[in-house]
C-alpha distance (Angstrom), angle and dihedral (degrees) to the residues before:
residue distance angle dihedral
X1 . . .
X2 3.97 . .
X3 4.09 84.5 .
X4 3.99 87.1 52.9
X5 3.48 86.4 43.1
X6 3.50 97.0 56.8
X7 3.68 100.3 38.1
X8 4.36 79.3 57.1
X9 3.41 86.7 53.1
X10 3.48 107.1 44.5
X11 3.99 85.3 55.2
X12 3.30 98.1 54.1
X13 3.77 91.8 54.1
X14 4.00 85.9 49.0
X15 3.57 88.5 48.4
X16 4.51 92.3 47.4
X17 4.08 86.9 46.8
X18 3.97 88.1 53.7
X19 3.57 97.7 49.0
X20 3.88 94.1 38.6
X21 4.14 85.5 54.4
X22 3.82 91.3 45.9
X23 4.08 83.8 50.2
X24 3.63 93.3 50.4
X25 3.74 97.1 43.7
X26 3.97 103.2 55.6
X27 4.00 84.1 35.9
X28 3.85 89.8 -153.0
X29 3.55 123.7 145.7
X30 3.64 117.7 -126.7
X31 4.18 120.6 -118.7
X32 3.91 121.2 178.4
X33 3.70 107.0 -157.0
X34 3.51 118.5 -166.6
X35 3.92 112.4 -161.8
X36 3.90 127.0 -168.0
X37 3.64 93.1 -119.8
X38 3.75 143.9 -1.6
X39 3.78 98.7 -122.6
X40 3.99 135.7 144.3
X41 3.90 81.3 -115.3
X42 2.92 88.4 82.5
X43 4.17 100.3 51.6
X44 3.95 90.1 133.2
X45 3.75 87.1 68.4
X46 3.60 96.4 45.8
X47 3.01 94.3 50.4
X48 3.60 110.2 50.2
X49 4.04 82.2 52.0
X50 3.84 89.2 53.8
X51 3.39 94.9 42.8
X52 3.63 99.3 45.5
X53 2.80 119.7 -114.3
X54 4.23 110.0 124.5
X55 3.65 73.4 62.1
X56 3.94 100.9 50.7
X57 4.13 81.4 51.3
X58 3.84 91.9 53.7
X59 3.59 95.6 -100.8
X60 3.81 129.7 137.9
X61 4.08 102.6 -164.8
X62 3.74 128.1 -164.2
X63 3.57 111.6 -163.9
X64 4.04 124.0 -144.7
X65 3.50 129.5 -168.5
X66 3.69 106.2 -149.9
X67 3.56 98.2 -175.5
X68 4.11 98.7 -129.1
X69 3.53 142.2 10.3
X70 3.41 96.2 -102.9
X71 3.92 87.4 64.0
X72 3.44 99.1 36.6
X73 3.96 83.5 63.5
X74 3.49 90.9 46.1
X75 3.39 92.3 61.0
X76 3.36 105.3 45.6
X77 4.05 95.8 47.0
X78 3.94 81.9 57.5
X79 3.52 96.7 52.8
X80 3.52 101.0 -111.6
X81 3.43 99.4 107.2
X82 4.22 121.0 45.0
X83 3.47 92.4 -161.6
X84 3.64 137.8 16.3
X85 4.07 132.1 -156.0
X86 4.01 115.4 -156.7
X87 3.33 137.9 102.2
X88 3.53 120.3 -38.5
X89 4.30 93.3 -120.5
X90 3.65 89.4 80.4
X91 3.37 93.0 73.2
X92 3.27 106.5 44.0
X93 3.72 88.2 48.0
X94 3.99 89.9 54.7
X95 3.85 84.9 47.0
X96 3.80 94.3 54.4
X97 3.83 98.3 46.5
X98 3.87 79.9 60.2
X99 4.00 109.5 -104.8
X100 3.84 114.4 170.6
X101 4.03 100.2 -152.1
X102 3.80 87.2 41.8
X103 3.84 125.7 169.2
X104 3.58 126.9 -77.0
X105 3.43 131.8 -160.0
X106 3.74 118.5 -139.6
X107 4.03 109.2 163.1
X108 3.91 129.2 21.7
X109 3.65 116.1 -142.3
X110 3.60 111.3 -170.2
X111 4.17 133.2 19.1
X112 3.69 94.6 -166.1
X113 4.17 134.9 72.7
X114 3.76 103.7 -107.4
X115 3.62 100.0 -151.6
X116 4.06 144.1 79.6
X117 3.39 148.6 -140.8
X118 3.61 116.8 -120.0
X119 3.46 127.7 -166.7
X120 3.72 136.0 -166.7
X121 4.15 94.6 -108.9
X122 3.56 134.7 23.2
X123 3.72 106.4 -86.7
X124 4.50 111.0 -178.4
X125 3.89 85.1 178.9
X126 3.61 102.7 50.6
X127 3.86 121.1 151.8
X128 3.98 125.1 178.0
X129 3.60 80.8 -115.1
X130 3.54 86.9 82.6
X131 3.70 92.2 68.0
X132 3.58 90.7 67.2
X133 4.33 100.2 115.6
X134 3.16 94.1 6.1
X135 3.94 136.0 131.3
X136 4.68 114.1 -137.1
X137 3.38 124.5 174.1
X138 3.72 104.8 -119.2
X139 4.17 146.3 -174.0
X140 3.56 143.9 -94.9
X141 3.77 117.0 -48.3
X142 4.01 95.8 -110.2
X143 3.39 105.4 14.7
X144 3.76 134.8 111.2
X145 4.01 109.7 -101.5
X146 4.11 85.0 45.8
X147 3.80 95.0 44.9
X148 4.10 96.7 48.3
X149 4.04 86.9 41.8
X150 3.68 84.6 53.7
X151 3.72 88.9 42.0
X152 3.71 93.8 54.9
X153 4.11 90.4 45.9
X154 3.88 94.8 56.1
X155 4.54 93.0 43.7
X156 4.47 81.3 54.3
X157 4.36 89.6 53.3
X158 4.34 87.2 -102.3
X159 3.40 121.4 137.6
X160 3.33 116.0 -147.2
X161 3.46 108.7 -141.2
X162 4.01 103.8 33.0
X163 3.80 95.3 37.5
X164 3.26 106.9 65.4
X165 3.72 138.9 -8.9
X166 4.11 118.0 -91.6
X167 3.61 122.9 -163.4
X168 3.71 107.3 -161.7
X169 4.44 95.0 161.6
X170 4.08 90.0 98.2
X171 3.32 116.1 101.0
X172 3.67 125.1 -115.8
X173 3.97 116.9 -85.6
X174 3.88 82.7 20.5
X175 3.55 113.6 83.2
X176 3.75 94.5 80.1
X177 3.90 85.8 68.0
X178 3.78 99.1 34.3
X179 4.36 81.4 56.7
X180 3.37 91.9 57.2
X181 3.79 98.2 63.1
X182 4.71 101.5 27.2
X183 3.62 134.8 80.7
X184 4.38 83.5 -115.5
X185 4.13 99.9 131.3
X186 3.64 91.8 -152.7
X187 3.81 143.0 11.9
X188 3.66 143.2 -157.8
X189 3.83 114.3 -119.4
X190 3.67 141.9 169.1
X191 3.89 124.3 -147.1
X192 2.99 136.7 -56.6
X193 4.16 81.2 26.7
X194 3.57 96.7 61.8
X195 3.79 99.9 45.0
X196 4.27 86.0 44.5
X197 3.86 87.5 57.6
X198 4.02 87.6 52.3
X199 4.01 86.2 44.0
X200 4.31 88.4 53.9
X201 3.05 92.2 46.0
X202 3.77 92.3 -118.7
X203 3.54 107.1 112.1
X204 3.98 144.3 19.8
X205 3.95 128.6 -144.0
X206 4.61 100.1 -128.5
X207 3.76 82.8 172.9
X208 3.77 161.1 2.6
X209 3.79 126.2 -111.0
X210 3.86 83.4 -155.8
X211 3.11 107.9 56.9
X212 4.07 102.2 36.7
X213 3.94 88.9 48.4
X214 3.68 91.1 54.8
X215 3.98 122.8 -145.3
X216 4.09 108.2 -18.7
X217 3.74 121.5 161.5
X218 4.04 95.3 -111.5
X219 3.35 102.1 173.9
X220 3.54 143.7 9.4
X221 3.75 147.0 156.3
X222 3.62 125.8 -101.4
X223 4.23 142.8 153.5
X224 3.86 136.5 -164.2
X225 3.66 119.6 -70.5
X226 3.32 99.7 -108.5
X227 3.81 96.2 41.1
X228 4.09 89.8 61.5
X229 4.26 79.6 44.8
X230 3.63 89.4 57.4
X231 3.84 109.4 36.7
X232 4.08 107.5 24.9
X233 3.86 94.8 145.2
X234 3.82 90.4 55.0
X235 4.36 90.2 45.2
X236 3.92 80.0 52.4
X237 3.83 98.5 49.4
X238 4.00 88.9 45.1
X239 3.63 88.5 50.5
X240 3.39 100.0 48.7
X241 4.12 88.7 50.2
X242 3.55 86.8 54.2
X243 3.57 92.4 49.2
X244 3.63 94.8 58.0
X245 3.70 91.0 45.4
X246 3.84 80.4 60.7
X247 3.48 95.4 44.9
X248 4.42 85.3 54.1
X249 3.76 90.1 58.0
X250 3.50 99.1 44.2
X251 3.71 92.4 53.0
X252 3.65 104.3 37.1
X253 4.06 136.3 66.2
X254 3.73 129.1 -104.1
X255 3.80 91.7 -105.9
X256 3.85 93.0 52.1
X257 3.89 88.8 40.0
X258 3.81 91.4 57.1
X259 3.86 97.9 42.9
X260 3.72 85.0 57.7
X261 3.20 104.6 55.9
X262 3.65 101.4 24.5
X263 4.20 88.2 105.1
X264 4.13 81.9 80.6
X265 3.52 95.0 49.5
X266 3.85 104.3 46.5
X267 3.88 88.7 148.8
X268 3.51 94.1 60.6
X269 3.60 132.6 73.2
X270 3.69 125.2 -112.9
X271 3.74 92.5 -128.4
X272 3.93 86.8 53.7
X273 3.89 97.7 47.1
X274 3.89 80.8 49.0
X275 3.53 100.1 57.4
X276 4.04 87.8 38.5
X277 3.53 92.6 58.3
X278 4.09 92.3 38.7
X279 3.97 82.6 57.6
X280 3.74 93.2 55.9
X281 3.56 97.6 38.5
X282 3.91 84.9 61.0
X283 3.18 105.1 60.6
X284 3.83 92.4 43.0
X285 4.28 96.9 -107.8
X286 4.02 102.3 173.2
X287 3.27 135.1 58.8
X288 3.98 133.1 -113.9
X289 3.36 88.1 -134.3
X290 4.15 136.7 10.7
X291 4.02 99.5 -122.3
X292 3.59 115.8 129.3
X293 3.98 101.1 -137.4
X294 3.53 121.1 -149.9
X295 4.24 93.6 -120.9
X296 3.95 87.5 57.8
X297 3.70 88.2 52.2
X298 3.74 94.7 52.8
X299 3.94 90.6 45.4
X300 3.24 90.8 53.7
X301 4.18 89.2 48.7
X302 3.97 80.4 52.0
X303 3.90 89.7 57.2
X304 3.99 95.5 52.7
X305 3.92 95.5 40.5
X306 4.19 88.9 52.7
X307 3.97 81.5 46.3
X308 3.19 93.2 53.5
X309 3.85 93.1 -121.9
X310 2.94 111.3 124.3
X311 4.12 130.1 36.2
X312 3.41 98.5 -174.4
X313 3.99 127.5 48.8
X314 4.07 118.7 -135.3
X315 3.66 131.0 -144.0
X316 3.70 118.6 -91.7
X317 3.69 80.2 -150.1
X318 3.64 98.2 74.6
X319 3.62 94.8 26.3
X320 3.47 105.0 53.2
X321 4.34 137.3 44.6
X322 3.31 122.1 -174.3
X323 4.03 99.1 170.0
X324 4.45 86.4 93.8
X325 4.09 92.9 56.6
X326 3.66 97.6 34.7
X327 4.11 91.1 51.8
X328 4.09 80.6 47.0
X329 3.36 105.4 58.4
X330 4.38 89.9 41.5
């Protein structure tokens, strides 16, 4: 047993040296990013990852999908994630219930909603009027794609909750099977979901949640106070990778966009992550730049009061640096 023991040990010690040298050698720090959703939304992302470029800034990433803001904050307020990527209402929700190492946000991702509306039939003159009576397959109570939807309702004269009939008990990433086999007559879906429905046969996108919202700061990048405190050299590396992921999509056709990153998306076929990225392209979904701008941040304020989530507004101040993109993009 002691000789087993041993022999156990003495592997394990082999094993640590190996890994240490393999550290030392590529001289990369490691980042685990946990983002909200793994979605050709977010192609600038991908494609500064497939691309290279974490690595170019010295950065060895593991990437996490943590299936929902709400988790994605989670994570990162318990350490296991050093930065999280969701919408921004996270953390000024964690700010308001009073957290001292709170979340700040650091780069902004995307200016446009990145979901749909699907509806049972193809509809070319579709108005949200149609809504009126009807029964859709919504989001999370609180979060982002639920909030602009409702957003979008209340700017076309609909209220949300006496209007129509919302079923927000589906689980996120799951309403684009759950609408397959209801009575809902539309649903709310990301990509690639909303373009797979068209593909089955089973559903048809009438509109975009991007484009009839107008410019809102979806989602953006952010870590705990003291975690930017700590490490602002590595924030500035990761931003400036990001940067020139953005700089790649906003120089570079759908085609080339979805060969690119197609390595993230092996389940999906190139013609789809074409059109996907086509689709976002259109109605103008990333940024020029990854600076969170004060009027974005008040928007999106103007989003939770109408919601009715959130009572109290927060500073931009403490919620929001800019000094990591701006340096970026120099």
């Amino acid at each position: 047993m002691k000789k087993a023991m041993r022999v156990l040990l003495a592997g394990f010690l082999a094993c640590a040296a190996l890994c240490g040298c393999g550290k030392e050698t590529s001289g990369r720090t490691p980042v685990t990013l946990y983002e909200v959703a793994h979605s050709i939304f977010y192609a600038p992302q991908y494609a500064a990852i497939e691309l290279g470029y974490f690595q170019e800034e010295g950065i060895d990433l593991t990437l996490v999908n943590g299936a929902g803001a709400d988790k994605v904050m989670t994570a990162m307020l318990a350490g296991d994630a050093d930065i999280g990527f969701m919408g921004s209402e996270a953390s000024i929700y964690t700010y308001a219930q009073g957290a001292e190492d709170y979340a700040v946000n650091f780069a902004q991702l995307t200016q446009r909603a990145g979901n749909f509306l699907v509806a049972r039939q193809p509809d070319p003159d579709f108005t949200w009027q149609k809504l009126k009576g009807s029964r859709v397959l919504g989001g999370r109570a609180g979060g982002m794609p639920q909030m602009v939807f409702e957003y979008i309702l209340k700017k076309n004269g609909i209220d949300p909750k006496t209007d129509l009939t919302m079923d927000q008990s589906i689980q996120f990433g799951l309403t684009a099977a759950a609408f397959t086999s209801d009575q809902s007559d539309y649903t709310v879906e990301f990509e690639p979901f909303a373009t797979g429905l068209e593909l089955e046969g089973n559903g048809y996108v009438v509109a975009s949640l991007g484009t009839d919202s107008g410019y809102v700061p979806y989602t953006a990048y952010c870590a705990k106070k003291s975690y930017l405190a700590m490490h602002p050299d590595l924030i500035q590396r990761f931003t400036s990778a990001l940067q020139k992921g953005m700089d790649y999509v906003n120089s570079h056709t759908a085609e080339e966009i979805a060969k690119t990153i197609q390595p993230q998306f092996s389940d999906t076929p190139l013609e789809n992550i074409t059109k996907i990225v086509k689709r976002y392209q259109d109605q103008d979904t990333w940024k020029e730049n990854l600076i969170f701008e004060r009027s974005s941040f008040e928007l999106l304020e103007n989003i939770l009061e109408e919601a009715g989530e959130l009572q109290t507004r927060v500073p931009y101040e403490d919620l929001v640096t800019t000094q990591f993109a701006e340096e970026a993009v120099k």
